[in-house]
C-alpha positions as a Markdown table, in Angstrom:
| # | Residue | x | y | z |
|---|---|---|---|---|
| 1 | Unk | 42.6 | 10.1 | -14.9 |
| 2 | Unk | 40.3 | 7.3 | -15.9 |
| 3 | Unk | 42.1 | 4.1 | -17.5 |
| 4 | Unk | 40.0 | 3.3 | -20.4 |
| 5 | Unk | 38.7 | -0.4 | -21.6 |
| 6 | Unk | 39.6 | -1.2 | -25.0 |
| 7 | Unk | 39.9 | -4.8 | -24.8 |
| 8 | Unk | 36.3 | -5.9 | -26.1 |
| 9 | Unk | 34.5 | -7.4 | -29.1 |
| 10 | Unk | 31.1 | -6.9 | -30.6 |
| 11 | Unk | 29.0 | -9.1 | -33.2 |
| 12 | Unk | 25.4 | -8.8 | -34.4 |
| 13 | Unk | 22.3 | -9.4 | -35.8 |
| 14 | Unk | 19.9 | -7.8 | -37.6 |
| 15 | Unk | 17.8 | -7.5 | -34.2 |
| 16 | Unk | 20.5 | -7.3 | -31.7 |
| 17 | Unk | 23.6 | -6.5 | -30.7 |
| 18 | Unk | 26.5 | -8.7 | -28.6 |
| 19 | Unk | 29.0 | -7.3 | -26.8 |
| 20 | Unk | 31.7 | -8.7 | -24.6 |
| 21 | Unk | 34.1 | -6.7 | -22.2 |
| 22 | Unk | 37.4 | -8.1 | -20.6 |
| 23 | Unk | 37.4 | -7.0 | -17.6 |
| 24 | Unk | 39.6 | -9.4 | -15.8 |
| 25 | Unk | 40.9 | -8.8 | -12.5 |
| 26 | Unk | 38.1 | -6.4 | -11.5 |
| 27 | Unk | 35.2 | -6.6 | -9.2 |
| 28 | Unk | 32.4 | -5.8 | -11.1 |
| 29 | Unk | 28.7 | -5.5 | -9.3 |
| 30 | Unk | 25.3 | -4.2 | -11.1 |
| 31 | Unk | 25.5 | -0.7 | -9.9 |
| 32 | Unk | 29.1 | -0.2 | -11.8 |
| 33 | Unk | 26.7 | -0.7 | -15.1 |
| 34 | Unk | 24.5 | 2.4 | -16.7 |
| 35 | Unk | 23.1 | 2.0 | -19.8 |
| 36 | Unk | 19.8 | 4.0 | -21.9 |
| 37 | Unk | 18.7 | 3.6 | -25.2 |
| 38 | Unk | 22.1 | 5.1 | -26.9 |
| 39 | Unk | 24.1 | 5.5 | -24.2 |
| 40 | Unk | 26.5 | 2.7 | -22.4 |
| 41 | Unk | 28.8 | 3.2 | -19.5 |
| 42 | Unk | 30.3 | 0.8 | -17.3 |
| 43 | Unk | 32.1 | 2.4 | -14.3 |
| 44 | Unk | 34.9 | 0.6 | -12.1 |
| 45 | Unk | 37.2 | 3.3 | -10.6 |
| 46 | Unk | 39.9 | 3.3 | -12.1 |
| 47 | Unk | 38.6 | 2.3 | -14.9 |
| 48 | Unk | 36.0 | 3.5 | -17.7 |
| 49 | Unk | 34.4 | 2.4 | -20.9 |
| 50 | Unk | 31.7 | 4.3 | -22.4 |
| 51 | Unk | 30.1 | 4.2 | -25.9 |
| 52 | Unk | 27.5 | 6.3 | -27.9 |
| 53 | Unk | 26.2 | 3.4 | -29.4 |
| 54 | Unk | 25.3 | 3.8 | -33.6 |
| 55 | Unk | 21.5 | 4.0 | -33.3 |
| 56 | Unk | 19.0 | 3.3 | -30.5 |
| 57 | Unk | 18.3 | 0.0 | -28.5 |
| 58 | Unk | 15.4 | -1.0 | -26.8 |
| 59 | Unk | 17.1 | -0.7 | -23.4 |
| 60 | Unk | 14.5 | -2.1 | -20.9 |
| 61 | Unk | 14.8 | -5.6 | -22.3 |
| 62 | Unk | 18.4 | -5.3 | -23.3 |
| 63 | Unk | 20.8 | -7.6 | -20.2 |
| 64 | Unk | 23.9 | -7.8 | -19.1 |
| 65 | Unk | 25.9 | -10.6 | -17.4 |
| 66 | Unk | 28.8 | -10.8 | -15.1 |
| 67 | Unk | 31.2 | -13.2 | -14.5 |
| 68 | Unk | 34.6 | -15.0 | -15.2 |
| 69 | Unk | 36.1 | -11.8 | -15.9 |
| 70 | Unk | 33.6 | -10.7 | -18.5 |
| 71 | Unk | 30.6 | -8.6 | -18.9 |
| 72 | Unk | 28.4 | -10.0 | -21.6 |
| 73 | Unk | 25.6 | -7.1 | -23.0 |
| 74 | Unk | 22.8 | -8.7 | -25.5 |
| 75 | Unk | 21.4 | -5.3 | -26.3 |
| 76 | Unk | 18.2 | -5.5 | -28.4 |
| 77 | Unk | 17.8 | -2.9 | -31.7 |
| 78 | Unk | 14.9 | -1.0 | -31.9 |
| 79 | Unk | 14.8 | -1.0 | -35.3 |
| 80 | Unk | 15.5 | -4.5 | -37.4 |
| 81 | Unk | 19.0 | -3.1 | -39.8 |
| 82 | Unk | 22.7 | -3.6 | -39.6 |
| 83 | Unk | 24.6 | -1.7 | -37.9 |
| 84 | Unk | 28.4 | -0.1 | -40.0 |
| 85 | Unk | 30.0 | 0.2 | -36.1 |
| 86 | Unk | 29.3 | -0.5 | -32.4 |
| 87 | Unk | 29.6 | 3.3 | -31.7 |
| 88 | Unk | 29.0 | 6.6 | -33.4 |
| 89 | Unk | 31.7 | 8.0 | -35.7 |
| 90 | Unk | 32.9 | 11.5 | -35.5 |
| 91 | Unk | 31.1 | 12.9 | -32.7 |
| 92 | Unk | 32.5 | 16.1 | -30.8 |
| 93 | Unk | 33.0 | 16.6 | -27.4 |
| 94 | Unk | 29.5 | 18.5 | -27.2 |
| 95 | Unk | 27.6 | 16.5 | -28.6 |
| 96 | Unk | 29.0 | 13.7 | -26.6 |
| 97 | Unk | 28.2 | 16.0 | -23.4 |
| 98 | Unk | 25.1 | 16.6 | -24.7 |
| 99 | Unk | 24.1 | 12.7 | -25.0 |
| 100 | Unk | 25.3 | 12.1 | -21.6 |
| 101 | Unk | 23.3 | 14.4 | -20.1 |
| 102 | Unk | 20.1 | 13.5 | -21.7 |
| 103 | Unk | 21.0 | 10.1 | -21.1 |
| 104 | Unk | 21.0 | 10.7 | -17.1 |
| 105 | Unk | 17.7 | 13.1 | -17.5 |
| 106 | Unk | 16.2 | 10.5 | -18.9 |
| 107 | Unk | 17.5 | 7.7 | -16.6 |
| 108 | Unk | 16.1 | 10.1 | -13.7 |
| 109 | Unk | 12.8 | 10.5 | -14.8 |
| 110 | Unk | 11.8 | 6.5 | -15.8 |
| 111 | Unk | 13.1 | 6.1 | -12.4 |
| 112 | Unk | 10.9 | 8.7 | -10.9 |
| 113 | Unk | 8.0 | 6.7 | -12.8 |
| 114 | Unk | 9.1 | 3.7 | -11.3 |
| 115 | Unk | 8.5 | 4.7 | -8.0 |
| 116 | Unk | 5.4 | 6.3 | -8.6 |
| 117 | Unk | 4.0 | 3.3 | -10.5 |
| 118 | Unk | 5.3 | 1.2 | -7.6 |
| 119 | Unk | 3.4 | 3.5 | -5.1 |
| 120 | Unk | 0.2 | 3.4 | -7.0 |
| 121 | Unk | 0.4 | -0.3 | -6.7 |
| 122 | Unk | 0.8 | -0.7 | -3.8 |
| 123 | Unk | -1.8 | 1.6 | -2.8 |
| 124 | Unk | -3.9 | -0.7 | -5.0 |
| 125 | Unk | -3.0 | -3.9 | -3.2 |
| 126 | Unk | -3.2 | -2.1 | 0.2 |
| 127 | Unk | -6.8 | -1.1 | -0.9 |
| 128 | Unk | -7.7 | -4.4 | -2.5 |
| 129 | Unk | -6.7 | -6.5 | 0.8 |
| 130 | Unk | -9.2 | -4.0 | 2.8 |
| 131 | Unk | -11.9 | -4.3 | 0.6 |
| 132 | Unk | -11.3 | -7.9 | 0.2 |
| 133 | Unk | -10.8 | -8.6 | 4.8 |
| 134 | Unk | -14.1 | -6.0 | 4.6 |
| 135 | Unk | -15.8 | -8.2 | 2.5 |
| 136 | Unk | -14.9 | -11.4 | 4.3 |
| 137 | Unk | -15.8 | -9.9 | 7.9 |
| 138 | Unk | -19.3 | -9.1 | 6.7 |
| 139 | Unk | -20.1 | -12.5 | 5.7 |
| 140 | Unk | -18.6 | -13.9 | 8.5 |
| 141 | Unk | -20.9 | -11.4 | 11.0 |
| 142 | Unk | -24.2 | -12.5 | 8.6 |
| 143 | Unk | -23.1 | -15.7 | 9.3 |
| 144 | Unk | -22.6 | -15.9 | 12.7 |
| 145 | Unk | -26.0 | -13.5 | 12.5 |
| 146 | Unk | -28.2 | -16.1 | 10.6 |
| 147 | Unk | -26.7 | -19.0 | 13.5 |
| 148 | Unk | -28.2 | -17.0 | 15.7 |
| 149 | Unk | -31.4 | -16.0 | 14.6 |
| 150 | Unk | -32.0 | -20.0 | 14.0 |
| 151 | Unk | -31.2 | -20.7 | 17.7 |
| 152 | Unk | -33.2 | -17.9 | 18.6 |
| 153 | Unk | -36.2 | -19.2 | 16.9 |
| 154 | Unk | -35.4 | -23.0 | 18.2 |
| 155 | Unk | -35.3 | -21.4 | 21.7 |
| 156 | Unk | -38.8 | -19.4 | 20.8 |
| 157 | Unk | -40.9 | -22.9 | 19.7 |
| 158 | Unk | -39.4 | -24.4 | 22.4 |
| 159 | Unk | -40.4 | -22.1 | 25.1 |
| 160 | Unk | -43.5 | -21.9 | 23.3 |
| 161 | Unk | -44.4 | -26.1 | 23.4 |
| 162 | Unk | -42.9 | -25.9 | 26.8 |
| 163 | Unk | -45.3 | -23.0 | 28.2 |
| 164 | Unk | -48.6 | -25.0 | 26.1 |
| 165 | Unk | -47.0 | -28.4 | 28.3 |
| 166 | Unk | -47.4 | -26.6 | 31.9 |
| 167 | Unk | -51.0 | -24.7 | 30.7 |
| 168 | Unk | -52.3 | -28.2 | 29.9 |
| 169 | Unk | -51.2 | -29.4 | 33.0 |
| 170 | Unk | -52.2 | -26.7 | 35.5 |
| 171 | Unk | -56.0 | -27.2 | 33.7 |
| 172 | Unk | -55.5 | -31.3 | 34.7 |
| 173 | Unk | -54.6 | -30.5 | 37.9 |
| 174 | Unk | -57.4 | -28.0 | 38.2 |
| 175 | Unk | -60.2 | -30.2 | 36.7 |
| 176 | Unk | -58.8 | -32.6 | 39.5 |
| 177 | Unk | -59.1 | -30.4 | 42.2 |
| 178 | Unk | -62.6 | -29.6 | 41.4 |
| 179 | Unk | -63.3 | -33.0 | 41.3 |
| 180 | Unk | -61.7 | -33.9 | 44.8 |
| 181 | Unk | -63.8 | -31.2 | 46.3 |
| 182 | Unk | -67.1 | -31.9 | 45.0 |
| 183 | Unk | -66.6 | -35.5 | 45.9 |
| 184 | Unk | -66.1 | -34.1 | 49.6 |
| 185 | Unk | -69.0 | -32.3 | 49.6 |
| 186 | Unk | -71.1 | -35.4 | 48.7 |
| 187 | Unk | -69.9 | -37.5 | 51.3 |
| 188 | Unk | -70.1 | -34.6 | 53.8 |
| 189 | Unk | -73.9 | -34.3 | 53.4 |
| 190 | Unk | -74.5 | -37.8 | 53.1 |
| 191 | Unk | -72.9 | -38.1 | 56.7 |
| 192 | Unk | -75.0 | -35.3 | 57.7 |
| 193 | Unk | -78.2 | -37.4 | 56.5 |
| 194 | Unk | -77.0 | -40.5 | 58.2 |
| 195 | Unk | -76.9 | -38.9 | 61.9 |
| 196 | Unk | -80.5 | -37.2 | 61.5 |
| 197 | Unk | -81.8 | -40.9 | 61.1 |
| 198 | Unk | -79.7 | -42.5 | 63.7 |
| 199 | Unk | -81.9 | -43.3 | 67.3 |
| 200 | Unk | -81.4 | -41.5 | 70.2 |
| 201 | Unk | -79.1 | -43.5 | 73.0 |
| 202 | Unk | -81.6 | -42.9 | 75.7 |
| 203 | Unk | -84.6 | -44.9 | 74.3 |
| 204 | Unk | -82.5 | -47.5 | 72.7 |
| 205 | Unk | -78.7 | -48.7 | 73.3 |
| 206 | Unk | -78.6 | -51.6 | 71.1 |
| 207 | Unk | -77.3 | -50.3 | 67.7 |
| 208 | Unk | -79.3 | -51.8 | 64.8 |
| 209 | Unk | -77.5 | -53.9 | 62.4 |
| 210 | Unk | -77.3 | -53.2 | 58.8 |
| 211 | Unk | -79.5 | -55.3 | 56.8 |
| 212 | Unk | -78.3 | -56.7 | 53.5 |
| 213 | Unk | -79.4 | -56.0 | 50.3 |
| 214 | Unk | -79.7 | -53.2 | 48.0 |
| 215 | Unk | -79.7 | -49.8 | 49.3 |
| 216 | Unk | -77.8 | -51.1 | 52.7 |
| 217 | Unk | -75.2 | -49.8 | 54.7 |
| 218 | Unk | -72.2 | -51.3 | 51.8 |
| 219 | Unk | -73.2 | -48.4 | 49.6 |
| 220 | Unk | -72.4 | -45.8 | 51.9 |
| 221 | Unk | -69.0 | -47.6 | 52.9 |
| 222 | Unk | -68.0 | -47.7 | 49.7 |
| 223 | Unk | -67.6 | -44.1 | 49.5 |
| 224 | Unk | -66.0 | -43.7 | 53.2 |
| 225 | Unk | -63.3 | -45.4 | 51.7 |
| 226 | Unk | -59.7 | -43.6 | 51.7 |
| 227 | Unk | -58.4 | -42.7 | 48.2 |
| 228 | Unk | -55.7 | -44.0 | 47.4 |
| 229 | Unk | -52.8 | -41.0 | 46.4 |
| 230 | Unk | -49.9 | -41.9 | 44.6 |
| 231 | Unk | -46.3 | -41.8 | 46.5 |
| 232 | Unk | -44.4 | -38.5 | 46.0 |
| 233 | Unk | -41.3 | -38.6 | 43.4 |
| 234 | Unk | -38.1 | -39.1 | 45.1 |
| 235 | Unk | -35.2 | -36.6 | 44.8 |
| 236 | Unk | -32.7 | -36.7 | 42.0 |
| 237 | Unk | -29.4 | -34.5 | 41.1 |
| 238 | Unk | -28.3 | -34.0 | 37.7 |
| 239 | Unk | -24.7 | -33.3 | 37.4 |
| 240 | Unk | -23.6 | -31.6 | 34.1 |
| 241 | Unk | -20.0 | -31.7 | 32.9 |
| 242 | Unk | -18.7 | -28.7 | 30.6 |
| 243 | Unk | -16.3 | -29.3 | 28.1 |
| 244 | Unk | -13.3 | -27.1 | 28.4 |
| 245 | Unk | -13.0 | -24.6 | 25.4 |
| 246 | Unk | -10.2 | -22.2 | 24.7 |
| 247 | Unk | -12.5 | -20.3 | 23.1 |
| 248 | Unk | -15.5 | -18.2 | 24.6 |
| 249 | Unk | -17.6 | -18.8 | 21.5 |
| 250 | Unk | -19.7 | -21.4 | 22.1 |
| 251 | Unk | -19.6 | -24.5 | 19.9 |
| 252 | Unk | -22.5 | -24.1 | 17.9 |
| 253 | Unk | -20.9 | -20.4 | 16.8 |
| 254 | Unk | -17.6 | -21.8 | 15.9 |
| 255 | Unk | -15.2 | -23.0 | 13.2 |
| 256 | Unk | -13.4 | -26.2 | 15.0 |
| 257 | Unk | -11.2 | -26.3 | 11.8 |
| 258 | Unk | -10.0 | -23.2 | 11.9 |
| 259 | Unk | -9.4 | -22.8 | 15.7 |
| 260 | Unk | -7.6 | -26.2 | 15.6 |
| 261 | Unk | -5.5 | -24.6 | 13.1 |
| 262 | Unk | -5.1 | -21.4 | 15.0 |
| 263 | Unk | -4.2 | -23.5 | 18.2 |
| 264 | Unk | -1.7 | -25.8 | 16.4 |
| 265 | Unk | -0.1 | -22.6 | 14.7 |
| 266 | Unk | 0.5 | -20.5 | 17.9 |
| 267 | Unk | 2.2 | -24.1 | 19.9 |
| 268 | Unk | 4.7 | -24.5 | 16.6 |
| 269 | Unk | 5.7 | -20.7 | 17.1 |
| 270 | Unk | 5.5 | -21.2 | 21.0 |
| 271 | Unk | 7.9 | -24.0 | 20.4 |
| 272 | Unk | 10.1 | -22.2 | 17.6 |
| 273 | Unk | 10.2 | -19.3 | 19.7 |
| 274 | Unk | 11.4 | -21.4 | 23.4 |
| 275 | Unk | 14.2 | -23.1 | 20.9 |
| 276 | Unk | 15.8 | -20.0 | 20.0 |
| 277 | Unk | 15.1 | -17.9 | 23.0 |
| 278 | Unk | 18.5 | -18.1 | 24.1 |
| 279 | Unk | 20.1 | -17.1 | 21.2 |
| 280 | Unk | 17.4 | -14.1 | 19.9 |
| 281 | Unk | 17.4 | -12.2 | 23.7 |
| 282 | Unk | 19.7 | -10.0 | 22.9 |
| 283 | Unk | 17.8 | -8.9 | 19.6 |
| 284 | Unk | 16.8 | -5.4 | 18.5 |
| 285 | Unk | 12.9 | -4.9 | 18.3 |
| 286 | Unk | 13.3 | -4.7 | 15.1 |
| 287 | Unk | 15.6 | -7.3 | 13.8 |
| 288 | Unk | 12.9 | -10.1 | 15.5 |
| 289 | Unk | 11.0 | -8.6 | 12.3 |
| 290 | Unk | 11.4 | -10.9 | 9.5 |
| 291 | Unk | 10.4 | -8.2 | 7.0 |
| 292 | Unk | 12.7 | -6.3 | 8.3 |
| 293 | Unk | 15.8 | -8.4 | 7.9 |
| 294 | Unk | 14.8 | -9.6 | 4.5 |
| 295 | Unk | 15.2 | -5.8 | 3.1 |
| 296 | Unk | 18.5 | -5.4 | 5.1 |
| 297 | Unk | 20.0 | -9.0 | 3.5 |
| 298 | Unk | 18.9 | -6.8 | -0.2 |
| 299 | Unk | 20.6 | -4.2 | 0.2 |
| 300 | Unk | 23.7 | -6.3 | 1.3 |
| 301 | Unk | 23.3 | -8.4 | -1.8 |
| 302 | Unk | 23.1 | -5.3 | -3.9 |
| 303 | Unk | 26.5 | -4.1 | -2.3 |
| 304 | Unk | 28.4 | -7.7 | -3.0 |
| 305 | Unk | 28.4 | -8.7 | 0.7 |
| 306 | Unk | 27.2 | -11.8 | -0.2 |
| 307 | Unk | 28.2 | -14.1 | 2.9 |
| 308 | Unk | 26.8 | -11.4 | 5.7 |
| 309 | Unk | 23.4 | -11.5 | 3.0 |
| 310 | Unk | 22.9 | -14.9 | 3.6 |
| 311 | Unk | 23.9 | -14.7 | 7.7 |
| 312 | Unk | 20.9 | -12.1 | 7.8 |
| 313 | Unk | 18.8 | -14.3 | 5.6 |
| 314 | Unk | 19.1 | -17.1 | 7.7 |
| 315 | Unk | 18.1 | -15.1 | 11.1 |
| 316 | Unk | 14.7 | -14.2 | 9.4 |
| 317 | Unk | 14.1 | -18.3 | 8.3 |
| 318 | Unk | 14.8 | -18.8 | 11.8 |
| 319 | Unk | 12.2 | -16.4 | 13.0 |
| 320 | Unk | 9.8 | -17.3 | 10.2 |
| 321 | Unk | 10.3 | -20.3 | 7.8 |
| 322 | Unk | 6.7 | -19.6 | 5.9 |
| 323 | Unk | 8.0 | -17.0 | 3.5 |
| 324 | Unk | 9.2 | -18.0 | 0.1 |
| 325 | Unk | 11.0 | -14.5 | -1.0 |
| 326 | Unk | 13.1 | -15.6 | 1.8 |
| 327 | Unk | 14.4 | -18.5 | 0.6 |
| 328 | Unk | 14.5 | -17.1 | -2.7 |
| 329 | Unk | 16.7 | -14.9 | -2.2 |
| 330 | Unk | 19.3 | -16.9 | 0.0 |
| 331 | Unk | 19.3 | -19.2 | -3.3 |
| 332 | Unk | 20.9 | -15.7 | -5.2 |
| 333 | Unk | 23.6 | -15.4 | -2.6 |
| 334 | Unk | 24.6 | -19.1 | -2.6 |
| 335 | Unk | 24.7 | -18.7 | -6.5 |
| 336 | Unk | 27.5 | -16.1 | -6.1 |
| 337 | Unk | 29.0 | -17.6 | -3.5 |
| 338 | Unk | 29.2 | -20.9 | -5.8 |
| 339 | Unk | 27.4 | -23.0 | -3.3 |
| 340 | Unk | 25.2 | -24.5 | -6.0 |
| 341 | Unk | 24.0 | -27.5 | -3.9 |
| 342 | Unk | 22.5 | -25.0 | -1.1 |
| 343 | Unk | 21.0 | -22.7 | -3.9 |
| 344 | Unk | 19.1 | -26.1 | -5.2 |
| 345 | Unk | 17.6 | -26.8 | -1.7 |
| 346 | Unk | 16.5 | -23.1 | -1.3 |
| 347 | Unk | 15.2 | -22.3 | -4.7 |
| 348 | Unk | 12.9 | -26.2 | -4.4 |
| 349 | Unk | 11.9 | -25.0 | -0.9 |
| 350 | Unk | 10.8 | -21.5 | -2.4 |
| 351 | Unk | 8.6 | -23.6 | -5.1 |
| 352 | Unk | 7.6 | -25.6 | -2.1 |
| 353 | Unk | 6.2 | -22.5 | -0.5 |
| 354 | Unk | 4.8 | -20.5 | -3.9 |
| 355 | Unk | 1.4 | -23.2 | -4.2 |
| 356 | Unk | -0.9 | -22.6 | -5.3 |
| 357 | Unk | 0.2 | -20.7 | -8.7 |
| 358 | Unk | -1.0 | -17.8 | -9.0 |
| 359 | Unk | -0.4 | -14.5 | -11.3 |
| 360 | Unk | 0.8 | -12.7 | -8.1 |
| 361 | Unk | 3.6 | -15.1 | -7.4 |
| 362 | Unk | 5.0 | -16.1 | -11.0 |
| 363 | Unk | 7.7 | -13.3 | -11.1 |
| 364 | Unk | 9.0 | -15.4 | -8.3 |
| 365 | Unk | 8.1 | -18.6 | -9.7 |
| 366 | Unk | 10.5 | -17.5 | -12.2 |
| 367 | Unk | 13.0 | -16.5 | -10.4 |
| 368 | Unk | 13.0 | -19.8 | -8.1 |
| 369 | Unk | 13.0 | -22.2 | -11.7 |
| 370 | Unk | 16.0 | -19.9 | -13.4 |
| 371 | Unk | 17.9 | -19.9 | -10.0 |
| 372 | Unk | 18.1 | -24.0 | -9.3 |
| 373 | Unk | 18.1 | -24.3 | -13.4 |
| 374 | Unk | 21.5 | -22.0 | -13.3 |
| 375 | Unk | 23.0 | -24.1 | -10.4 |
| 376 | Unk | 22.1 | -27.4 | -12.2 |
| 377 | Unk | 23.8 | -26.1 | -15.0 |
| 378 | Unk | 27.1 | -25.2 | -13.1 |
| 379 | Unk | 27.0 | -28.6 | -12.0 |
| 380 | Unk | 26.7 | -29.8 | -15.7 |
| 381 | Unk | 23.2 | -31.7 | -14.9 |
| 382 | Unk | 22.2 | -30.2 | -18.1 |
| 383 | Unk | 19.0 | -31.5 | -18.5 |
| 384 | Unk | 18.2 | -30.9 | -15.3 |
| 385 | Unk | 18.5 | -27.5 | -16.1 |
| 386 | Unk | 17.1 | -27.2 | -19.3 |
| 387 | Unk | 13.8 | -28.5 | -17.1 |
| 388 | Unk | 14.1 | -25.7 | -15.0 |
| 389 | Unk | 14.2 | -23.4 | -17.7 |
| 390 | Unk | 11.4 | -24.6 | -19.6 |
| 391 | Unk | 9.6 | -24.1 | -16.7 |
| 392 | Unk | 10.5 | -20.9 | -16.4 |
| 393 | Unk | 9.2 | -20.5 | -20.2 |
| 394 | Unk | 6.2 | -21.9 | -19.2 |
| 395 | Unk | 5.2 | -19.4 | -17.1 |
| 396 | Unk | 6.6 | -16.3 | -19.0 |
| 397 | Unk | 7.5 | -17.3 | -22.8 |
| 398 | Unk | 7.7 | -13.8 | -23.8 |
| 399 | Unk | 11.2 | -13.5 | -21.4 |
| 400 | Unk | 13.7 | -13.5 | -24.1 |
| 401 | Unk | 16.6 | -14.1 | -21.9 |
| 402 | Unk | 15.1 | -16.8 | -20.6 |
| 403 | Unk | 14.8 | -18.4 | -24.3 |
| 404 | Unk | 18.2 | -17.3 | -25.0 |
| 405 | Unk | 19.7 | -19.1 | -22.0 |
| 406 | Unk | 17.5 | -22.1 | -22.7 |
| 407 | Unk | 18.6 | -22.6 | -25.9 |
| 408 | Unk | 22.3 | -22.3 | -25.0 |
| 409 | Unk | 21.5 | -25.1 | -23.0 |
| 410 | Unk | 20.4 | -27.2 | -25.6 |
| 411 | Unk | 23.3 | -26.6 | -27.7 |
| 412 | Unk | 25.7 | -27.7 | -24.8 |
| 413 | Unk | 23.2 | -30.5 | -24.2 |
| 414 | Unk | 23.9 | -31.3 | -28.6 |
| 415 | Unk | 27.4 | -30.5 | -28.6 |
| 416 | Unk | 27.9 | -32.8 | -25.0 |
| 417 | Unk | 25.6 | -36.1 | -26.7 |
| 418 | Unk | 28.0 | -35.6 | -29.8 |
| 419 | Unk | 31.3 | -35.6 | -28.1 |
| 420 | Unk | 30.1 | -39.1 | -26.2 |
């Protein structure tokens, strides 16, 4: 038989409802609490308290917080009026049976939607990051297209002015040739001439001697004269050093930025990887998978193994120290586990890692500023807090908890300044 929970007390306003139940002595974790729009139960075996609430609450933004031995409900009316009781009056054992079982029906089916609103959307992001890598791939191939249809063209008017250089040339050299040979011809008949007029050596040996004067032998020497040729060029080797590139692209194709980044990435894992070699061998192929580890420290969170949570969370920092939802959510074990100076570092170091803001990262924005506002606050740093939590506003003013908590804090902040 269950033991029942009488020991609680209710006030409210005309929009909501508060509720607090004792329940001192007990382990209480999320799961033990079910709760639809008229229908509260919170189960801890042996234990039971259950209420068929006196008109409908708006049970999606309605909360409930543990701790110190008390559940605290802020349950939000759907309708603005005052309530005569905190549960329904004279209701039979049918109808109560009949309002639990709609109440599960119903907490079934928005659950159902849930997951299938979650599948959509992620079939949305999942189609989004292809279109948006497609997108990026094709500029980067037009890019690396329109480099090389410049080069191409470079190369081509190059070719061109080079192939015009040697055509101009081979027509010098040409002109030159023909000149060399009709000067050879000339001198060749003009020898021929000179020994038809020569005497014969058997009438006269003495040689006549060249008279001076125009038209004399000098004329004729003039053009025996050797030409004078330039001296050949002399033999040079070019030696070309290459650069060494990790890359096969060459450098006119590619983006030094980004590969420098690429290199300097791969030695910090290289390095991360050789530090913890000896200690991640003996691994399973799939606990070296971040990812993989962070869903494993969730679910032990959401069973109240907090300590072996933040033991699995710190493996995956170990393997990858880049992702924020890590951090994020060591900061959530730390703040059961009352290590609030811990929960600080990790929920900064989450901010750290959530830049630049944007809408897909201020849920856990949010979460980060609440967390290391709630452990300021258990420190009594007050307004340390309350920074945190106006933060936290900033980024989602329409979170009524949020406002609720914030202006809690104020009043301790009040009540602290007039005690001093």
């Amino acid at each position: 038989m269950p033991v029942w929970l009488r020991d609680y007390s209710w006030q409210q306003t005309p929009r909501a409802v508060y509720l607090s139940l004792s329940v001192r002595g007990v382990r209480v974790s999320p799961n033990s609490i079910f709760c639809t729009d008229q229908y509260l139960k919170v189960s801890i075996p042996p234990f039971l308290f259950e209420a068929i609430l006196y008109a409908p609450i708006d049970d999606t933004n309605s909360t409930a917080k543990i701790g110190n031995g008390i559940i605290f409900f802020t349950l939000y009316k759907k309708e603005v009026a005052m309530w005569d009781s905190l549960t329904l009056a004279n209701a039979d054992k049918e109808k109560l049976q009949c309002l639990r079982e709609k109440a599960v029906l119903k907490a079934h089916e928005k659950a159902r939607e849930e997951t299938e609103a979650k599948k959509v959307t992620k079939q949305e992001h999942k189609k989004y990051a292809l279109e948006a890598s497609m997108k990026l791939e094709e500029t980067e191939r037009k890019r690396i297209e329109d480099l090389k249809e410049e080069e191409r063209q470079k190369v081509a008017e190059e070719l061109e002015l080079w192939k015009k250089q040697q055509q101009d040339a081979e027509k010098q050299k040409r002109a030159q040739k023909e000149g060399e040979l009709y000067q050879a011809e000339q001198l060749k008949e003009k020898g021929k001439m000179s020994k038809a007029r020569m005497p014969n050596e058997g009438t006269s040996k003495t040689r006549p001697k060249p008279t001076k004067g125009h038209g004399s032998y000098s004329m004729f020497s003039e053009n025996l004269k050797e030409e004078q040729l330039p001296a050949p060029r002399s033999a040079v080797t070019i030696k070309i050093s290459f650069s060494s590139r990790v890359f096969s692209t060459a450098l006119r194709e590619s983006r030094i930025a980004e590969e420098e980044e690429w290199l300097r990435k791969q030695a910090e894992a290289r390095r991360i990887v050789s530090a913890h070699l000896s200690e991640l061998e003996d691994l399973k192929e799939e606990e070296e998978n971040p990812d993989w580890l962070k869903d494993k420290g969730n679910k032990m969170f959401a069973t109240g193994n907090y300590l072996a949570a933040v033991n699995v969370y710190n493996l995956a920092v170990r393997l990858n120290d880049h992702l924020p939802l890590l951090y994020l959510n060591r900061a959530a074990c730390h703040l059961k586990l009352r290590n609030l100076h811990k929960a600080i570092k990790d929920s900064s170091k989450a901010l750290e890692l959530l830049t630049p803001p944007v809408p897909d990262n201020e849920n856990a924005r949010v979460k980060a500023y609440v967390r290391r506002g709630t452990a300021f606050c258990l420190l009594e740093l007050y307004l340390e807090g309350l920074q945190d939590y106006e933060a936290a506003l900033k980024i989602d003013p329409k979170n009524k908890t949020i406002e609720e908590d914030a202006e809690k804090i104020r009043h301790l902040i009040q009540g602290t300044t007039q005690d001093s």
